[in-house]
C-alpha positions, 0 to 999 in steps of 0.5 A, a space after each residue: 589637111 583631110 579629104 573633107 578639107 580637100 573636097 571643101 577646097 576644091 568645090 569653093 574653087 570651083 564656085 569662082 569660075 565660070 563654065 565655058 569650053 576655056 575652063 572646061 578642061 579645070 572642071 572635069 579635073 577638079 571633078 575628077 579630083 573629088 570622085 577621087 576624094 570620095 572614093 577613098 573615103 568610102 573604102 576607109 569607112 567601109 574598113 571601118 564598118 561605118 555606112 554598111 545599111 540595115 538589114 532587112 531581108 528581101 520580100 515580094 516583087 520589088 522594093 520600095 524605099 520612103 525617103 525624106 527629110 524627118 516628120 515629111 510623114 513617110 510612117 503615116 503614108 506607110 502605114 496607109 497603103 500596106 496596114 503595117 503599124 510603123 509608129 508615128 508622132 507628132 515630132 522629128 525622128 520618129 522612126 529609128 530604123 527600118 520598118 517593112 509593109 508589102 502593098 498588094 496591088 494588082 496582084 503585085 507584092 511590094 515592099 515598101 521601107 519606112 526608114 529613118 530621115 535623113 538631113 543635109 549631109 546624110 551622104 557624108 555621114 550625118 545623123 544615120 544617112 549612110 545607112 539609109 542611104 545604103 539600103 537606098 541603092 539596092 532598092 527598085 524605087 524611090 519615093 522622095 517625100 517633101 513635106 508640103 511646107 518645106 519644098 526647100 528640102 527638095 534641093 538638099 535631097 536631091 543633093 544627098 541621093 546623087 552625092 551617094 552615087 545613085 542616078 535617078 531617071 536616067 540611064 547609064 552612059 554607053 561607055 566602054 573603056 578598056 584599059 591597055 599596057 601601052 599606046 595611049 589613050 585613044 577615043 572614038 565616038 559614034 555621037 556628038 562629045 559634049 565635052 572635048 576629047 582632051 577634057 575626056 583624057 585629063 580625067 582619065 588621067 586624073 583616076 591613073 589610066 594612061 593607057 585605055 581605048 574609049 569608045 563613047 556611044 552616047 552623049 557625056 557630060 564631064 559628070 556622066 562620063 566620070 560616072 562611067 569610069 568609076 563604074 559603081 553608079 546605081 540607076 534607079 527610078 524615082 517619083 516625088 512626092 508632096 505629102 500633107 499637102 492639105 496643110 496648104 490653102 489653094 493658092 499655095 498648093 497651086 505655086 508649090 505645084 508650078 515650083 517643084 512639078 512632083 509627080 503627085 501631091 498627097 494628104 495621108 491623114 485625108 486620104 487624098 490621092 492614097 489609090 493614085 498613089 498606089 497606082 503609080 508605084 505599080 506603074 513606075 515599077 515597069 512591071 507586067 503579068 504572065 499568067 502560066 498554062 499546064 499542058 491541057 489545062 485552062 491558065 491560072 487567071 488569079 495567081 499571076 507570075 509578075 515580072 519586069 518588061 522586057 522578061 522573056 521565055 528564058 526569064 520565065 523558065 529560069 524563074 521555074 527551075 534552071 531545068 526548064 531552060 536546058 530541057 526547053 522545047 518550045 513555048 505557046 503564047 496567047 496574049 498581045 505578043 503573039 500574032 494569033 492564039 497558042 502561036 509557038 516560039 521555039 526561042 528562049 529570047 521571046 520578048 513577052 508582053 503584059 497579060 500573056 499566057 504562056 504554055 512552055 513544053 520541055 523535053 
């Protein structure tokens, strides 16, 4: 029996019981048995080659990528809110590989990647899913496209993303596990356990430690905390997009709206809700704007440095030159992190705010 067998086997198994704190314990080891599985299916294709991802080199401040089923309209959304010319066309599979556009918009560069769609069972190698879903994990965004009269390929998608090791809108679990030559396994927590403790050392037992000291400091699931011990889990936000949405009368826009709660409903042909659009992709990306000041000179307004919240002075002379950060004397700041303007830090971990100007003074 192969490995695809063997997963088929042990999720129509799973199918059949019912979960509850008796059958809690066979849960997490048939989970733990088909991370397992997977597991060695991704290291004999990547022997193999197969799964590797398009190339496309890296451009602007961050990357986005449209993902969705064939003709959801990604090309023509693409081509709307950057000017690229990806090609489209009234039938499925338009798109063959990866077409780059950069939407400027609030003084940000974003890429955005028009790629192949993907079908059920992308994740296990259908059609090209492994490459596209490949390029998925080193994104900075999703966009999940769903065509207006196909809501069920929500579901599916949503399926593709999570069986390829990507967690969106989430954070990872605080788990730490160090592993050890003898004594066990032992756990201690600082947050109620959502599952038992000996469902926790069955699974760890499933992927062979059998000795380690796990400290848990956030609540887990059987599923978050074998995303923890695997390790190789990407956490990446997503929005969900409803695209020609004008194919849909008003009654039906408004039970697709109640069923699938997406984030925006656009029509790219009509121009419905394009800067809405272009909005929230600025806004899910957390980014923020410093703009930089010369010593005696006034700051730049027209040409900020864009960053992610939570940059710091450090960040930013990093970003500089790595010199900046060994020479660093102190830094000026006028903006809504400082209590007054010009107010000086003389400590790299200064967390800046959006619209800050930052003077920074080096030996």
């Amino acid at each position: 029996m192969g490995i695809p067998e063997r997963i088929k086997e042990i999720e129509d198994a799973m199918r059949k019981w019912q979960y509850n704190k008796a059958t809690e314990h066979a849960f997490g080891v048939a989970k733990a048995q088909i991370a397992r599985l997977r597991e060695k299916m991704e290291v004999a294709a990547a022997k193999k080659g197969v799964g590797a991802g398009f190339f496309v080199k890296k451009s602007g401040d961050a990357t986005v990528i449209l993902l969705g089923f064939p003709s959801v309209g990604k090309s023509t959304l693409l081509n709307k809110i950057t000017g690229a010319k990806s090609k489209t066309a009234a039938y499925a599979f338009t798109t063959l590989s990866v077409i780059p556009g950069v939407m400027q918009y609030n003084q940000a560069k974003i890429q955005i990647l028009d790629v192949p769609g993907i079908v059920a069972g992308a994740a296990s190698g259908r059609g090209r899913g492994k490459e596209v879903l490949a390029m998925m994990r080193s994104s900075d965004l999703i966009l999940i496209l769903i065509e207006a009269p196909h809501p069920e390929h929500y579901p599916a998608i949503l399926q593709e993303i999570y069986d390829v090791g990507v967690r969106i809108n989430t954070n990872p679990p605080d788990v730490k596990i160090a592993k050890k030559l003898k004594g066990g396994i032992s756990i201690s927590s600082t947050v109620a356990l959502g599952i038992s403790k000996e469902t926790i050392t069955e699974i760890l037992k499933t992927f062979r430690i059998n000795n380690a000291e796990v400290i848990i400091r956030s609540p887990v699931t059987i599923d978050t905390f074998i995303d923890a011990v695997e390790g190789n889990r990407r956490y990446i936000p997503a929005v969900t997009i409803v695209t020609k949405f004008d194919l849909l009368d008003e009654f039906q826009q408004e039970d697709l709206i109640e069923k699938l709660n997406p984030d925006l409903a656009v029509s790219a042909e009509q121009n419905v809700n394009i800067p809405d659009l272009k909005e929230l992709i600025f806004t899910r990306l957390n980014f923020m704007r410093i703009f930089l000041k010369e010593v005696g000179k006034k700051p730049d307004l027209d040409v900020p440095m864009v960053l992610r919240k939570g940059t710091t002075i450090g960040d930013v002379c990093g970003r500089i030159h790595r010199d900046f950060v060994r020479k660093f004397r102190f830094a000026k700041i006028w903006g809504k992190s400082a209590k007054f303007p010009g107010q000086q830090f003389r400590n790299l971990e200064k967390r800046l705010e959006d619209g800050d100007i930052l003077e920074i003074h080096i030996k």
